[in-house]
N, C-alpha and C positions, 0 to 999 in steps of 0.2 A: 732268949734262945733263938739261934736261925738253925734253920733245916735247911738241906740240900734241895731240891726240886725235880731231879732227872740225874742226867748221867752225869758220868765223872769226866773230868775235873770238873771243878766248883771254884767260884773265887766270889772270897766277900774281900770290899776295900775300906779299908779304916782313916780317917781323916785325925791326924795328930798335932795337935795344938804345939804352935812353934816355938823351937827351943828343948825342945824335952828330946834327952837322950838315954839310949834304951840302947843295953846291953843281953838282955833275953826278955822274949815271949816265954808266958807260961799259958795254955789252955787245959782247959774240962771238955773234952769233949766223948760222943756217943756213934760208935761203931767206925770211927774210920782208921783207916792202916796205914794212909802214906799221908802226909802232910809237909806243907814247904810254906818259908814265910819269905817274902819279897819284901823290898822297900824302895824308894823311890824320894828324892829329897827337893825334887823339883817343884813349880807350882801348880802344874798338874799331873792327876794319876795317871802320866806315861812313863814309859823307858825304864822300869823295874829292874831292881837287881837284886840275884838273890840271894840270901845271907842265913839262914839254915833249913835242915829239911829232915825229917825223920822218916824214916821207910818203911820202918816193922814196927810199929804199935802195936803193940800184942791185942789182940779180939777180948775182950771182958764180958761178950757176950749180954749186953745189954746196962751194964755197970759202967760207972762214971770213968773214963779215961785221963788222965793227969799225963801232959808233957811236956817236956819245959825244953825249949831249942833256945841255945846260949851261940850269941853270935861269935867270932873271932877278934872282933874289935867293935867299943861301942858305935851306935850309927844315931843321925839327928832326921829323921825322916819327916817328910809332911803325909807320907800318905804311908799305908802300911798294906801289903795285900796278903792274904790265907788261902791255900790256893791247898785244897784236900784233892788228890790225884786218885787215893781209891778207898773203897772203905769195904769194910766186913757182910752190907748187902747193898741193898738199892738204894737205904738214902740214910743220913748220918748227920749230927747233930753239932752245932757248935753252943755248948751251954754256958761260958766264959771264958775271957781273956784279960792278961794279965803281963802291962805292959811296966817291965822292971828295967831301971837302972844300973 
């Protein structure tokens, strides 16, 4: 699990084993509202682009959140960034991810 630490935005960066192409992100997470997923296919985590984003995660009020941002076309990324924009109070939860083809 990672937690937030302070204010928002939040960005965790994911290093993805090369070759692996990913059509949707799926996460569990705990109290956040906005969520956006970047990718970046270079060989370092610069110059991100970004490839979907959810705005209204409904509040579950302390219960496991499930949401699955399905890209437009599949992407071969080396690094992957999660970038939680706000969430339902001060600090929110990423409790997995689940990188689908």
């Amino acid at each position: 699990m990672w937690m937030t630490t302070g204010l928002y935005p939040q960005e965790l960066v994911l290093s993805i084993p090369h070759g692996t192409s990913l059509s949707k992100v799926r996460t569990v997470t705990l109290g956040v509202t906005s969520l956006e997923i970047q990718y970046t296919d270079g060989p370092t985590a610069t110059n991100f682009t970004s490839a979907a984003r959810a705005t209204s995660i409904e509040d579950t009020e302390g219960q496991a959140q499930m949401t699955t941002l399905n890209f437009t076309s599949s992407i071969a990324p080396t690094y992957l960034k999660l970038i939680i924009h706000k969430g339902s109070g001060p600090f929110s939860a990423v409790r997995y991810i689940d990188l689908s083809q």
